[in-house]
mmCIF entry with sequence, helices, sheets and N, C-alpha, C, O atoms, coordinates in Angstrom:
data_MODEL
# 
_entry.id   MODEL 
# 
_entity.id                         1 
_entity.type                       polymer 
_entity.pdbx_number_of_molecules   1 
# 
_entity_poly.entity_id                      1 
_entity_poly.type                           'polypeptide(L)' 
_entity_poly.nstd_linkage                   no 
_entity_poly.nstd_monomer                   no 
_entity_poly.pdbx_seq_one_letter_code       
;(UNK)(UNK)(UNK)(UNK)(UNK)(UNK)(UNK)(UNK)(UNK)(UNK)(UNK)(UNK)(UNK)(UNK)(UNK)(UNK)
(UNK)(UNK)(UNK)(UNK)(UNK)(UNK)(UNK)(UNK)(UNK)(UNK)(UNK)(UNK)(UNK)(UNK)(UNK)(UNK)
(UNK)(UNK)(UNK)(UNK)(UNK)(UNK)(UNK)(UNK)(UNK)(UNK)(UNK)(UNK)(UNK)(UNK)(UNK)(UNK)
(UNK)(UNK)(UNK)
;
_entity_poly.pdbx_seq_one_letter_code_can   XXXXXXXXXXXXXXXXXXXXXXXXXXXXXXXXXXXXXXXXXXXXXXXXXXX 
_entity_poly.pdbx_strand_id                 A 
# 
loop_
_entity_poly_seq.entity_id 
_entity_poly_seq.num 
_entity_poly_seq.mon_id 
_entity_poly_seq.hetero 
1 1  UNK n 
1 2  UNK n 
1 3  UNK n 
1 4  UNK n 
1 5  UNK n 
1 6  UNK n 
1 7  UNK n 
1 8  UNK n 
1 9  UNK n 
1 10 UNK n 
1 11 UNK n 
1 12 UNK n 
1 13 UNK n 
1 14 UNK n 
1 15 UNK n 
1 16 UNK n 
1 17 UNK n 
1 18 UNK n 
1 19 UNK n 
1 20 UNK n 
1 21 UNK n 
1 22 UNK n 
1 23 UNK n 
1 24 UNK n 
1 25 UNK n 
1 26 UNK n 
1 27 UNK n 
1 28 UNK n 
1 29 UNK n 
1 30 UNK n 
1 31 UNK n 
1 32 UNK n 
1 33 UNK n 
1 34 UNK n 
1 35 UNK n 
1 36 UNK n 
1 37 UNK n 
1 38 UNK n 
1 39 UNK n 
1 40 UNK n 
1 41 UNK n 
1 42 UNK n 
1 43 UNK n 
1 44 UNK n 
1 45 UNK n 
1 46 UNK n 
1 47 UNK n 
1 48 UNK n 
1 49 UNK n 
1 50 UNK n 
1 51 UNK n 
# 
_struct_asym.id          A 
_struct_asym.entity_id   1 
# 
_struct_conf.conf_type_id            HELX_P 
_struct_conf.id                      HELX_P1 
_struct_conf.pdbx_PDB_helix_id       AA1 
_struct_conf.beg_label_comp_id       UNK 
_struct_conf.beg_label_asym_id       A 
_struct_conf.beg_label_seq_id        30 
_struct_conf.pdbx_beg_PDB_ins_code   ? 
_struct_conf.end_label_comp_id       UNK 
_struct_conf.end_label_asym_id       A 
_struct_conf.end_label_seq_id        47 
_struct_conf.pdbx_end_PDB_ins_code   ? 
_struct_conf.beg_auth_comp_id        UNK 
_struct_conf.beg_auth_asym_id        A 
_struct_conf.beg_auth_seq_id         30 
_struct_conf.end_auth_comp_id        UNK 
_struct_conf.end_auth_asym_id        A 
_struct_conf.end_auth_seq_id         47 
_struct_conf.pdbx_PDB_helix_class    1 
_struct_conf.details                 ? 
_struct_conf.pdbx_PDB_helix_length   18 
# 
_struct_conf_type.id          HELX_P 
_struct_conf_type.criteria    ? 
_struct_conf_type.reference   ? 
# 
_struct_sheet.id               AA1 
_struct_sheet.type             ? 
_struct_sheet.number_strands   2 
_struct_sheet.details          ? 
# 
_struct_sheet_order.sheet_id     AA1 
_struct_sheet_order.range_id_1   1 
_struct_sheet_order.range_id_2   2 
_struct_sheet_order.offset       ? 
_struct_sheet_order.sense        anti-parallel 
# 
loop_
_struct_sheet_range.sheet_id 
_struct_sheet_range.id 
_struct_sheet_range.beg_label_comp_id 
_struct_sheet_range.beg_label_asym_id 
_struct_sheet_range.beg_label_seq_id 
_struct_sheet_range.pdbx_beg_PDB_ins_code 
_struct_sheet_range.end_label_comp_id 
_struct_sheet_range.end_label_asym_id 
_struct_sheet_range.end_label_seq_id 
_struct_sheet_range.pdbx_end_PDB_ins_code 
_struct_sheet_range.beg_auth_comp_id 
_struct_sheet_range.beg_auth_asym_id 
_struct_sheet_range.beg_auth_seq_id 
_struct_sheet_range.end_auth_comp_id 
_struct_sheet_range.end_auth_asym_id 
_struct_sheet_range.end_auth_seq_id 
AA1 1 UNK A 4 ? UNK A 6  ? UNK A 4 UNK A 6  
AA1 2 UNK A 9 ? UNK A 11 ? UNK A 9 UNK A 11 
# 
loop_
_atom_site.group_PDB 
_atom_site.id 
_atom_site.type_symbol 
_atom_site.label_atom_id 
_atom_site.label_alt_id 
_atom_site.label_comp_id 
_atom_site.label_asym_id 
_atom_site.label_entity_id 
_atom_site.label_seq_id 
_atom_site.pdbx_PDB_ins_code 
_atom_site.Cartn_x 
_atom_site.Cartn_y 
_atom_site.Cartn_z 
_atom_site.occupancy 
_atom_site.B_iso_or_equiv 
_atom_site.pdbx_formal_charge 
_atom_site.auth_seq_id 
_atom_site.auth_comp_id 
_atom_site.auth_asym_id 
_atom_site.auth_atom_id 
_atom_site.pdbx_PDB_model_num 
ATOM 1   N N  . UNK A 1 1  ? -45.460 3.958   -13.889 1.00 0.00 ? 1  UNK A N  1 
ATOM 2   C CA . UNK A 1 1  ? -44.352 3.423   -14.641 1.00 0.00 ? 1  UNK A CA 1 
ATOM 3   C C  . UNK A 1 1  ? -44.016 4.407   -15.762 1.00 0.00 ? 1  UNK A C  1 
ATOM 4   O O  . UNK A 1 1  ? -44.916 4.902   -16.440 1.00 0.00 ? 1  UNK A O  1 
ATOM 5   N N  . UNK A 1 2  ? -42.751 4.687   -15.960 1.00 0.00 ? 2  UNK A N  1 
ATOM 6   C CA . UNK A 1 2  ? -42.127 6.046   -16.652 1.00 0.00 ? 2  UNK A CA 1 
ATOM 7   C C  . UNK A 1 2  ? -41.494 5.071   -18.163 1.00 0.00 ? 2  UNK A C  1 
ATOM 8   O O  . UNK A 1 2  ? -40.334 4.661   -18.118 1.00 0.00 ? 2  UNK A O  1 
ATOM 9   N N  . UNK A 1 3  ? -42.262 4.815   -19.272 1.00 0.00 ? 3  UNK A N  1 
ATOM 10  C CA . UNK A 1 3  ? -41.583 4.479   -20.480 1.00 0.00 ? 3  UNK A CA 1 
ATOM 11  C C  . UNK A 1 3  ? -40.702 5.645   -20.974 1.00 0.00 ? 3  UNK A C  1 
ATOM 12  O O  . UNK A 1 3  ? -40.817 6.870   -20.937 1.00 0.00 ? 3  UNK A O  1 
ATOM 13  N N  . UNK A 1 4  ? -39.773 4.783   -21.453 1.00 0.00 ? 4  UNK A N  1 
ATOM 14  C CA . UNK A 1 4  ? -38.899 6.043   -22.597 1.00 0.00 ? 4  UNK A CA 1 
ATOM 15  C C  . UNK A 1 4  ? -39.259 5.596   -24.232 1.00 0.00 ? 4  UNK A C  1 
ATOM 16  O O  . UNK A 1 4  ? -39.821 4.562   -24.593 1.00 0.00 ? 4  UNK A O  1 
ATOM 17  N N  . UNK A 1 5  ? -38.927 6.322   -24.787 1.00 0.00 ? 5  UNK A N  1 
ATOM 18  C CA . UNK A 1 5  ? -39.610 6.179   -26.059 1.00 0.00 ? 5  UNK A CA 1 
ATOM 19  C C  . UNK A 1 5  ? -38.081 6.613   -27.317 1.00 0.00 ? 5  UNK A C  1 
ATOM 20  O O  . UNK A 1 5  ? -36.953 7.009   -27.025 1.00 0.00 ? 5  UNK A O  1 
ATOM 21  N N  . UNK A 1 6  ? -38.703 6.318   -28.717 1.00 0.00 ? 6  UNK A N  1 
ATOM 22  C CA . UNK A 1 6  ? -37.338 7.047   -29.579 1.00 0.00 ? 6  UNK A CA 1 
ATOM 23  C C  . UNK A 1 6  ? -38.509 6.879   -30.801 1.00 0.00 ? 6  UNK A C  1 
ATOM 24  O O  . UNK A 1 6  ? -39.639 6.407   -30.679 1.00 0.00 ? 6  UNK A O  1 
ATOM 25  N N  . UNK A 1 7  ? -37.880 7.406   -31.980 1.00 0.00 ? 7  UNK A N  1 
ATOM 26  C CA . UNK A 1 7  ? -38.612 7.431   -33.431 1.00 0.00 ? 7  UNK A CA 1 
ATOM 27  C C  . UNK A 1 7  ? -39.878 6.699   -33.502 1.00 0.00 ? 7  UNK A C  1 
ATOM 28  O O  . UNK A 1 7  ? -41.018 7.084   -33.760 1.00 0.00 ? 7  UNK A O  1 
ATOM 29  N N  . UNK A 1 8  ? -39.141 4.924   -33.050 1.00 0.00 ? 8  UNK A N  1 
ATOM 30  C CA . UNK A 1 8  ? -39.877 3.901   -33.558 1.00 0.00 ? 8  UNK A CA 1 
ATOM 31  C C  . UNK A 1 8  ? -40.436 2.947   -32.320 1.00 0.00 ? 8  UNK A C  1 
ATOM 32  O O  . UNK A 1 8  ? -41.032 1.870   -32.344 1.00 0.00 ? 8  UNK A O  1 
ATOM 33  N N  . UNK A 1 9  ? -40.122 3.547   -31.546 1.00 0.00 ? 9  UNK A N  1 
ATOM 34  C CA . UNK A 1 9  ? -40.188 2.192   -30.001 1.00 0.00 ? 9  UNK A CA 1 
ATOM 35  C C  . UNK A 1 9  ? -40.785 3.119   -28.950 1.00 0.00 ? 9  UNK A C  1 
ATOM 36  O O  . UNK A 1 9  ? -40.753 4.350   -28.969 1.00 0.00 ? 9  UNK A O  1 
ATOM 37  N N  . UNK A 1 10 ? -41.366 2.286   -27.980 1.00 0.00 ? 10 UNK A N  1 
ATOM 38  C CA . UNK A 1 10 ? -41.548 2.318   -26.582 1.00 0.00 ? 10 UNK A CA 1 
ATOM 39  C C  . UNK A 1 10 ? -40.789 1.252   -25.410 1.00 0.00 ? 10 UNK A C  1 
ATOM 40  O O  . UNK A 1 10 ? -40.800 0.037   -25.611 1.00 0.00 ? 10 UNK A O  1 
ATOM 41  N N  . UNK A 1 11 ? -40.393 1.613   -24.659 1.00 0.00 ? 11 UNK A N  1 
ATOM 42  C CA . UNK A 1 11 ? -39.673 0.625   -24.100 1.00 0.00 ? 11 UNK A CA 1 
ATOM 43  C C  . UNK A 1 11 ? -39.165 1.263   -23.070 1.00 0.00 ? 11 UNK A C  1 
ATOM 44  O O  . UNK A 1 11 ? -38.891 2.463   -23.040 1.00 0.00 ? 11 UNK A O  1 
ATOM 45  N N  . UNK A 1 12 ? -38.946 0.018   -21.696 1.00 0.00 ? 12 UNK A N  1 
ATOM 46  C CA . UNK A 1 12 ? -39.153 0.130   -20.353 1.00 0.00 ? 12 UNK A CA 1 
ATOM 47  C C  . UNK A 1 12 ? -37.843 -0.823  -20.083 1.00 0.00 ? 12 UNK A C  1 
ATOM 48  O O  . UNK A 1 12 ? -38.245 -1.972  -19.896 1.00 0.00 ? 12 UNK A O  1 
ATOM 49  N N  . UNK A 1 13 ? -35.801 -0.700  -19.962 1.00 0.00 ? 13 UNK A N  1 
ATOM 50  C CA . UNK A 1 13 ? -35.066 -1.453  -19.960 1.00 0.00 ? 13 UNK A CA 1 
ATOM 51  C C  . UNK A 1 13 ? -34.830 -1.371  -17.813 1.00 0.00 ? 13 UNK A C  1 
ATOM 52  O O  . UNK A 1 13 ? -34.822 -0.361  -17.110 1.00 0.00 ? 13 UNK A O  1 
ATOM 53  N N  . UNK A 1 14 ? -34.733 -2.303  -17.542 1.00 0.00 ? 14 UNK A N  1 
ATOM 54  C CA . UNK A 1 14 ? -33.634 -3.018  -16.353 1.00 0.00 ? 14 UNK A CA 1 
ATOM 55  C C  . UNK A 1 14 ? -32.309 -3.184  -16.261 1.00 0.00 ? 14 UNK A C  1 
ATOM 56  O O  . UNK A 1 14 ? -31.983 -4.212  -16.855 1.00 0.00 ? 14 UNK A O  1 
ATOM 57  N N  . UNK A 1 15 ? -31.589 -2.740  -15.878 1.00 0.00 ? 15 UNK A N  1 
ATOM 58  C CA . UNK A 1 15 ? -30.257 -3.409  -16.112 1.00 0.00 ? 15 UNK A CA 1 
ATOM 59  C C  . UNK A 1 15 ? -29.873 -3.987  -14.655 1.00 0.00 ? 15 UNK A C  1 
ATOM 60  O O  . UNK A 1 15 ? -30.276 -3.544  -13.579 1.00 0.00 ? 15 UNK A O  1 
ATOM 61  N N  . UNK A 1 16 ? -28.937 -5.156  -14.879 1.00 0.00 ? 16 UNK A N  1 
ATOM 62  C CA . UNK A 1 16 ? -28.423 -5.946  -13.383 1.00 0.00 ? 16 UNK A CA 1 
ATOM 63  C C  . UNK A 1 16 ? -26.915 -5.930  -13.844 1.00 0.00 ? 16 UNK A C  1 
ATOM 64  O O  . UNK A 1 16 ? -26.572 -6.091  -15.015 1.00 0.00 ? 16 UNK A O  1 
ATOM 65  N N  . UNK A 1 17 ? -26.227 -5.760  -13.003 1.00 0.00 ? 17 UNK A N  1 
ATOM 66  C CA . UNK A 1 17 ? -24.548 -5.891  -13.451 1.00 0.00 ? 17 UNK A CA 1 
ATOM 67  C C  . UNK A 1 17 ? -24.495 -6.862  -12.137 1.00 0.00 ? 17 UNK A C  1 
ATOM 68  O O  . UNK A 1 17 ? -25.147 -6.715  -11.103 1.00 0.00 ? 17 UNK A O  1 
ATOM 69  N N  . UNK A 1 18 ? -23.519 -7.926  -12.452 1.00 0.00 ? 18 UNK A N  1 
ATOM 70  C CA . UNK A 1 18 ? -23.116 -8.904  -11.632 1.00 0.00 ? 18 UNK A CA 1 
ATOM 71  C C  . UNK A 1 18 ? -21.820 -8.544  -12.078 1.00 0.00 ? 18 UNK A C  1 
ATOM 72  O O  . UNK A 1 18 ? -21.583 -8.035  -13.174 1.00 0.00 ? 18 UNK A O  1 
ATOM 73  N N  . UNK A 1 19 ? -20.649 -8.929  -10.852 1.00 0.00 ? 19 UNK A N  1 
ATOM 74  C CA . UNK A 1 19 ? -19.286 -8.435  -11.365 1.00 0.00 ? 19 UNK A CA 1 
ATOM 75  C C  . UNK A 1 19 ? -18.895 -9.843  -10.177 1.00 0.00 ? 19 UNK A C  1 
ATOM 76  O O  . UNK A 1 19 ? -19.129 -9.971  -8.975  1.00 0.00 ? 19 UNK A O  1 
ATOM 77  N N  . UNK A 1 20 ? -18.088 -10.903 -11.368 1.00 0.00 ? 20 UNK A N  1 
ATOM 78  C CA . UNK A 1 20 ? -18.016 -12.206 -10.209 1.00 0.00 ? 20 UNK A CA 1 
ATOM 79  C C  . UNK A 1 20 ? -16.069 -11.840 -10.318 1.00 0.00 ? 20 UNK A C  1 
ATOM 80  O O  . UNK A 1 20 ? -15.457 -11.271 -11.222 1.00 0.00 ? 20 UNK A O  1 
ATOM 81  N N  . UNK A 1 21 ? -15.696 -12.266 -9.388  1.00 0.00 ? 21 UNK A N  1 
ATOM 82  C CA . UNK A 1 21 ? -14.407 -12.045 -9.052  1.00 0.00 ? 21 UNK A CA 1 
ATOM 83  C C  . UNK A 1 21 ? -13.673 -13.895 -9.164  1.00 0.00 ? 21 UNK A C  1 
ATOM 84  O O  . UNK A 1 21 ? -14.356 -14.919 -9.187  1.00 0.00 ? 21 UNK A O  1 
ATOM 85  N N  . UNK A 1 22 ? -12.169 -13.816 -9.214  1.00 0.00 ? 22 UNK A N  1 
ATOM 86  C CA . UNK A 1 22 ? -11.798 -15.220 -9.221  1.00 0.00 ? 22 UNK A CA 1 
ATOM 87  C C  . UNK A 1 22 ? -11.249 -15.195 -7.697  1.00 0.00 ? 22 UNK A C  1 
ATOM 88  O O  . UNK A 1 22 ? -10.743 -16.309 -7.564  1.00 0.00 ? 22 UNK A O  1 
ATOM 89  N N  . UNK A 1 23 ? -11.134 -14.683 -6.815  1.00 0.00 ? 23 UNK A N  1 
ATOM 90  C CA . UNK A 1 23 ? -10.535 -14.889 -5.842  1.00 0.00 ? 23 UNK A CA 1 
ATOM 91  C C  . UNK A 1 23 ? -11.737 -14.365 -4.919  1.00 0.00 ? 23 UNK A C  1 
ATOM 92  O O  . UNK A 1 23 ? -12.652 -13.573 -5.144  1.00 0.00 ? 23 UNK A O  1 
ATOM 93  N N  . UNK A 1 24 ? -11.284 -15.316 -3.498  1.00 0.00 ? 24 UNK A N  1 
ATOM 94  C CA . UNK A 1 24 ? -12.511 -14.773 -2.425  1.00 0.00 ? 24 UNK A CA 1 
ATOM 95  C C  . UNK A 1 24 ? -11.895 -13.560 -1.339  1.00 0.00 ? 24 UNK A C  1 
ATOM 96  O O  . UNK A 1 24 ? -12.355 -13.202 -0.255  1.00 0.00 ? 24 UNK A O  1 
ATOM 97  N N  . UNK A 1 25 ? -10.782 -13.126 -2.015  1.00 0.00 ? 25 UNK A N  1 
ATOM 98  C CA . UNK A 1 25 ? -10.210 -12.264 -0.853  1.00 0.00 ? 25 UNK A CA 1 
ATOM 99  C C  . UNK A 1 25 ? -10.944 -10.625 -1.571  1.00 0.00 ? 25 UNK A C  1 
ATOM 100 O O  . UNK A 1 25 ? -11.640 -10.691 -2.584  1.00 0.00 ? 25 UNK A O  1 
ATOM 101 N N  . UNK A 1 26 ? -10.763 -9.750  -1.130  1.00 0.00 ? 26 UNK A N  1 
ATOM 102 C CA . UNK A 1 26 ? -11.604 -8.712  -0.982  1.00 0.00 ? 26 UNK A CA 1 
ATOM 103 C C  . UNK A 1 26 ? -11.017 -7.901  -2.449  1.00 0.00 ? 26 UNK A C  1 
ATOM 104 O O  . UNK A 1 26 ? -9.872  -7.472  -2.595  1.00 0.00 ? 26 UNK A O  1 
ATOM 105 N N  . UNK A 1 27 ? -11.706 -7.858  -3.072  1.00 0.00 ? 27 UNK A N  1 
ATOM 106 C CA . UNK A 1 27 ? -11.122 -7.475  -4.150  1.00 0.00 ? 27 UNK A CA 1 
ATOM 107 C C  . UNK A 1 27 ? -11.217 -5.674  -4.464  1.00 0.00 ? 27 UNK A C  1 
ATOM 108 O O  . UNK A 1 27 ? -10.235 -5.053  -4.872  1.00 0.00 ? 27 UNK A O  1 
ATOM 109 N N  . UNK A 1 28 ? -12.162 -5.213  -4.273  1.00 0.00 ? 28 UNK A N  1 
ATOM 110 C CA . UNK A 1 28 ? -12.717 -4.040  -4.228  1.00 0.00 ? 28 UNK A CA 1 
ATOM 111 C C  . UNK A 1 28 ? -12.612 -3.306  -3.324  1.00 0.00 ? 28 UNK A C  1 
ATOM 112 O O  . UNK A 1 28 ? -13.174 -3.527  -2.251  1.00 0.00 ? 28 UNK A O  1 
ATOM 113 N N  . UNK A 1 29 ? -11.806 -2.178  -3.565  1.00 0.00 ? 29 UNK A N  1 
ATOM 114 C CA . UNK A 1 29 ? -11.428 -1.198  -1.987  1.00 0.00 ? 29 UNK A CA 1 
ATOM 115 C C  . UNK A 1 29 ? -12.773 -0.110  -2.346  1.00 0.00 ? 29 UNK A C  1 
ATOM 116 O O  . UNK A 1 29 ? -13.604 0.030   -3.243  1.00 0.00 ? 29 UNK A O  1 
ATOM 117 N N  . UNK A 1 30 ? -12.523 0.333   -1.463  1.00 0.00 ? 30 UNK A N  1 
ATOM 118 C CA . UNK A 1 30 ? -13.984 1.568   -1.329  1.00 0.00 ? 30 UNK A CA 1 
ATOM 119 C C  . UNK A 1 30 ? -13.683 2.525   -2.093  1.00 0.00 ? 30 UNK A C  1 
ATOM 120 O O  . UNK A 1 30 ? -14.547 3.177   -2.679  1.00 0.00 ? 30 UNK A O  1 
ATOM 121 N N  . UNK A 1 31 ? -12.249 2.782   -2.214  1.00 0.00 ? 31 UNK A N  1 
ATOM 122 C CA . UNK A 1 31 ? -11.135 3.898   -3.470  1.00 0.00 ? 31 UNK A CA 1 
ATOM 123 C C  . UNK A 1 31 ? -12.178 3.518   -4.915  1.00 0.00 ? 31 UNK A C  1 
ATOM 124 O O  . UNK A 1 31 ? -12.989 4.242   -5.493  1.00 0.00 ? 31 UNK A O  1 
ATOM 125 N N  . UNK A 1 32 ? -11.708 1.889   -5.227  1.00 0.00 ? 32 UNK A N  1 
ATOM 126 C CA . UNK A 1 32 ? -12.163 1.458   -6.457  1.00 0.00 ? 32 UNK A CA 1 
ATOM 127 C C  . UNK A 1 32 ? -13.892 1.340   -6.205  1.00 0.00 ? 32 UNK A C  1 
ATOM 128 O O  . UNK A 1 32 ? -14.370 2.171   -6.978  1.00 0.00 ? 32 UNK A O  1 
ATOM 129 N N  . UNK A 1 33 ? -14.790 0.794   -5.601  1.00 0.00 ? 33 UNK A N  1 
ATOM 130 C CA . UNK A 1 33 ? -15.841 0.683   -5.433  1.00 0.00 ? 33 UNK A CA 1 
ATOM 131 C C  . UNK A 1 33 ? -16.600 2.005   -5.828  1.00 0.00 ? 33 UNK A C  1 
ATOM 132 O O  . UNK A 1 33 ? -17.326 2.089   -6.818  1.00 0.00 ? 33 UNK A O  1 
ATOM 133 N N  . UNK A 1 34 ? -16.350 3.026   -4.944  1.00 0.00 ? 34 UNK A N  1 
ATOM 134 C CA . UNK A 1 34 ? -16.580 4.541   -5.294  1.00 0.00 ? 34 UNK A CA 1 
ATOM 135 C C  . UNK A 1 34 ? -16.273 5.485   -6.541  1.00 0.00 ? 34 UNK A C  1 
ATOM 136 O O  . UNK A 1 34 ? -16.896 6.495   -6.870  1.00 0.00 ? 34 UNK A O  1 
ATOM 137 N N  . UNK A 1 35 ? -15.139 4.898   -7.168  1.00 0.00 ? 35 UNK A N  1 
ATOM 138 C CA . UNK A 1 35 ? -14.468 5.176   -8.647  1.00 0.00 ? 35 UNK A CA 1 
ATOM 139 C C  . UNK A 1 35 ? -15.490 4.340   -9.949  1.00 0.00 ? 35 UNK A C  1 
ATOM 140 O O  . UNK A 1 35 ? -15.837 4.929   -10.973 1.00 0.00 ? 35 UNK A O  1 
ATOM 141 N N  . UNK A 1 36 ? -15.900 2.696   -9.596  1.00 0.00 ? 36 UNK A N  1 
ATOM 142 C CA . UNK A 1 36 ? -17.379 2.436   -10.360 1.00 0.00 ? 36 UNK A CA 1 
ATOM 143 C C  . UNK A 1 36 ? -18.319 2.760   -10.554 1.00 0.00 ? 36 UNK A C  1 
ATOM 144 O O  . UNK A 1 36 ? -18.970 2.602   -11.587 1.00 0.00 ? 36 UNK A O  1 
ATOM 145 N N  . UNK A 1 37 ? -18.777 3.602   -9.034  1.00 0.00 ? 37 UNK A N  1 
ATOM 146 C CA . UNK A 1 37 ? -19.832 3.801   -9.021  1.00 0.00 ? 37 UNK A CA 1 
ATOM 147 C C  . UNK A 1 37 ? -19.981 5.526   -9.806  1.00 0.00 ? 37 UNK A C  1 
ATOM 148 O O  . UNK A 1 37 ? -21.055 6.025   -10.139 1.00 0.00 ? 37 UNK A O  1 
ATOM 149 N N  . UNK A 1 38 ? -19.231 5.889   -9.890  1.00 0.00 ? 38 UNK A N  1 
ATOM 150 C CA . UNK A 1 38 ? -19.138 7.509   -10.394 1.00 0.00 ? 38 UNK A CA 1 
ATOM 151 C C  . UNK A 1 38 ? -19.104 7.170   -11.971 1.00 0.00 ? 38 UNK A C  1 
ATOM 152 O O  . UNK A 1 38 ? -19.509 7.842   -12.920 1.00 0.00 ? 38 UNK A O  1 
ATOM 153 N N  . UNK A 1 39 ? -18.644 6.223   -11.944 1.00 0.00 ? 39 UNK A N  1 
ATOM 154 C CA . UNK A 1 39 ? -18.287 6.076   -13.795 1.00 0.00 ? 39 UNK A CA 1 
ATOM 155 C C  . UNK A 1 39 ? -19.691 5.772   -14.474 1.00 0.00 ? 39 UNK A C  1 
ATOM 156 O O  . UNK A 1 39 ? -20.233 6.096   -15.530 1.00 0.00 ? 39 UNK A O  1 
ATOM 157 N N  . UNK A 1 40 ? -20.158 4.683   -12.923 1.00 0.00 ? 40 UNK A N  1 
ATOM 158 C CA . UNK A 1 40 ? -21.699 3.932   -13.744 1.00 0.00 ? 40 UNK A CA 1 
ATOM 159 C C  . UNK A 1 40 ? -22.581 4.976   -14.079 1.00 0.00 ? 40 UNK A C  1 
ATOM 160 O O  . UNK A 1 40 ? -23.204 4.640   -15.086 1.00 0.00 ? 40 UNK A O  1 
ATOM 161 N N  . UNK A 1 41 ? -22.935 6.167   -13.657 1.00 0.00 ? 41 UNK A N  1 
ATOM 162 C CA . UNK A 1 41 ? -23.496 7.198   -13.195 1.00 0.00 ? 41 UNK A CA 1 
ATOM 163 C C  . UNK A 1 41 ? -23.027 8.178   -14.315 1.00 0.00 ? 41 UNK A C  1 
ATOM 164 O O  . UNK A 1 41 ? -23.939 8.566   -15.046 1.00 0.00 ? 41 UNK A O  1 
ATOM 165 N N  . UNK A 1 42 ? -22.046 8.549   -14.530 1.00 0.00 ? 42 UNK A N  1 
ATOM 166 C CA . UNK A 1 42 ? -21.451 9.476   -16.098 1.00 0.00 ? 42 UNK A CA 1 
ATOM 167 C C  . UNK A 1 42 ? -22.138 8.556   -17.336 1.00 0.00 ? 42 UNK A C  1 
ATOM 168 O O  . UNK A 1 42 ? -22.534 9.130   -18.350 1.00 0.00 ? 42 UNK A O  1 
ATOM 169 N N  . UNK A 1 43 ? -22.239 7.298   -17.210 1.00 0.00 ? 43 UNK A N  1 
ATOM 170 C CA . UNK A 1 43 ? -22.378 6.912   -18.632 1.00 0.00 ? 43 UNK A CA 1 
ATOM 171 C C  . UNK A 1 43 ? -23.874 6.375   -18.700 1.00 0.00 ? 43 UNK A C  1 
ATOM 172 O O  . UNK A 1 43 ? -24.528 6.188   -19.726 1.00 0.00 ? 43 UNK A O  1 
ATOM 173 N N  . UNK A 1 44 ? -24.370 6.115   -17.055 1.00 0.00 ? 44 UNK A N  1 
ATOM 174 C CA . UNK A 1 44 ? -25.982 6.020   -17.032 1.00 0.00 ? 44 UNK A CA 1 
ATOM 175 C C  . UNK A 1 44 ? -26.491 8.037   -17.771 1.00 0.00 ? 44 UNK A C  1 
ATOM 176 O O  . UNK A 1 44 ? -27.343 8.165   -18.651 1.00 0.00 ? 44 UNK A O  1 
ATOM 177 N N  . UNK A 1 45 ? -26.110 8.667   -17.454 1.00 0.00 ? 45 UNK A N  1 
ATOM 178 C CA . UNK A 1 45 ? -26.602 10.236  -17.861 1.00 0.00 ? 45 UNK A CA 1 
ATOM 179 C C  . UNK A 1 45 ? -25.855 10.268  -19.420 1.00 0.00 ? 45 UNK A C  1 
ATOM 180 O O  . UNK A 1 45 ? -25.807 11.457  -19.737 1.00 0.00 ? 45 UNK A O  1 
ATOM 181 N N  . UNK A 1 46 ? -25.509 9.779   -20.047 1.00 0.00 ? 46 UNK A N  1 
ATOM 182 C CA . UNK A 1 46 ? -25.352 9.288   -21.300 1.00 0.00 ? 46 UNK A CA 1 
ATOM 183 C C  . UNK A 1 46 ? -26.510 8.692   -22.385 1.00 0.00 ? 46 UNK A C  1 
ATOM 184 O O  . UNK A 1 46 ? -26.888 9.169   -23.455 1.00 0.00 ? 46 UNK A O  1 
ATOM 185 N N  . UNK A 1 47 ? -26.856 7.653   -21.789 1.00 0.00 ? 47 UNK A N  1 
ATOM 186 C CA . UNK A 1 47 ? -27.983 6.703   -21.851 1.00 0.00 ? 47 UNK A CA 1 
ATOM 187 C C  . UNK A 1 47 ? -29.546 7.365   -21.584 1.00 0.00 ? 47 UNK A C  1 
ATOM 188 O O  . UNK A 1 47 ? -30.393 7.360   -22.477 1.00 0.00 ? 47 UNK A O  1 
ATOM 189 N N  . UNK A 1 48 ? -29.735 7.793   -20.557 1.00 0.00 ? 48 UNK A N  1 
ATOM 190 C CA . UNK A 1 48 ? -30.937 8.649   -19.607 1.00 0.00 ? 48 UNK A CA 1 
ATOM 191 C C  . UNK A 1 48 ? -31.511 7.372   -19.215 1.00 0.00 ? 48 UNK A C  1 
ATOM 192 O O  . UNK A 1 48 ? -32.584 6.891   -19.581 1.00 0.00 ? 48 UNK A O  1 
ATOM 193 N N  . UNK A 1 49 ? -30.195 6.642   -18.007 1.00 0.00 ? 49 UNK A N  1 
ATOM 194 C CA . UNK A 1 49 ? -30.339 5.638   -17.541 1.00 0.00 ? 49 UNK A CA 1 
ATOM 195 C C  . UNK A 1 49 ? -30.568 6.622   -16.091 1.00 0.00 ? 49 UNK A C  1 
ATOM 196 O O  . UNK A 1 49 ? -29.660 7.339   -15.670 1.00 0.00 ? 49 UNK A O  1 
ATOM 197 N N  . UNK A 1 50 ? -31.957 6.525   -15.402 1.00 0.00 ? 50 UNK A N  1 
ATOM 198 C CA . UNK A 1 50 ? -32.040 6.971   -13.757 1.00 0.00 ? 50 UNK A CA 1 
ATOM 199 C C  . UNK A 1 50 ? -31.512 5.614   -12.564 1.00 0.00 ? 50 UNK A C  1 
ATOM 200 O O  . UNK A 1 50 ? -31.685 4.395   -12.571 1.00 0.00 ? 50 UNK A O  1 
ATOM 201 N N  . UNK A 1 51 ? -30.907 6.436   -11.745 1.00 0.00 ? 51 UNK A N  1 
ATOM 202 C CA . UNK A 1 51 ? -30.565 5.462   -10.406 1.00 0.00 ? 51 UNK A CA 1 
ATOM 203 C C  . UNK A 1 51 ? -31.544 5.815   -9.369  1.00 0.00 ? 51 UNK A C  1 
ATOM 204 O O  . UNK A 1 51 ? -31.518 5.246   -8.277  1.00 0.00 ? 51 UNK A O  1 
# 
């Protein structure tokens, strides 16, 4: 298990993103799906969030 650390802390975060939609028709094209997933990824290497 890989802790990250800063000044004053040790600490080991999770993150879960749930993304609930109001409609059951397909909301997410693979255009947009693929455009989240690049963004989540720029701002996880921001953070020194690993996927």
């Amino acid at each position: 298990m890989k802790l990250d650390s800063n000044n004053h802390s040790v600490f080991l975060l999770h993150y879960h993103l749930v993304l609930v939609v109001k409609y059951r028709r397909e909301v997410f094209t693979d255009e947009i799906s693929d455009f989240a997933k690049d963004m989540f990824i720029e701002i996880g290497k921001k953070y020194n969030i690993a996927w």
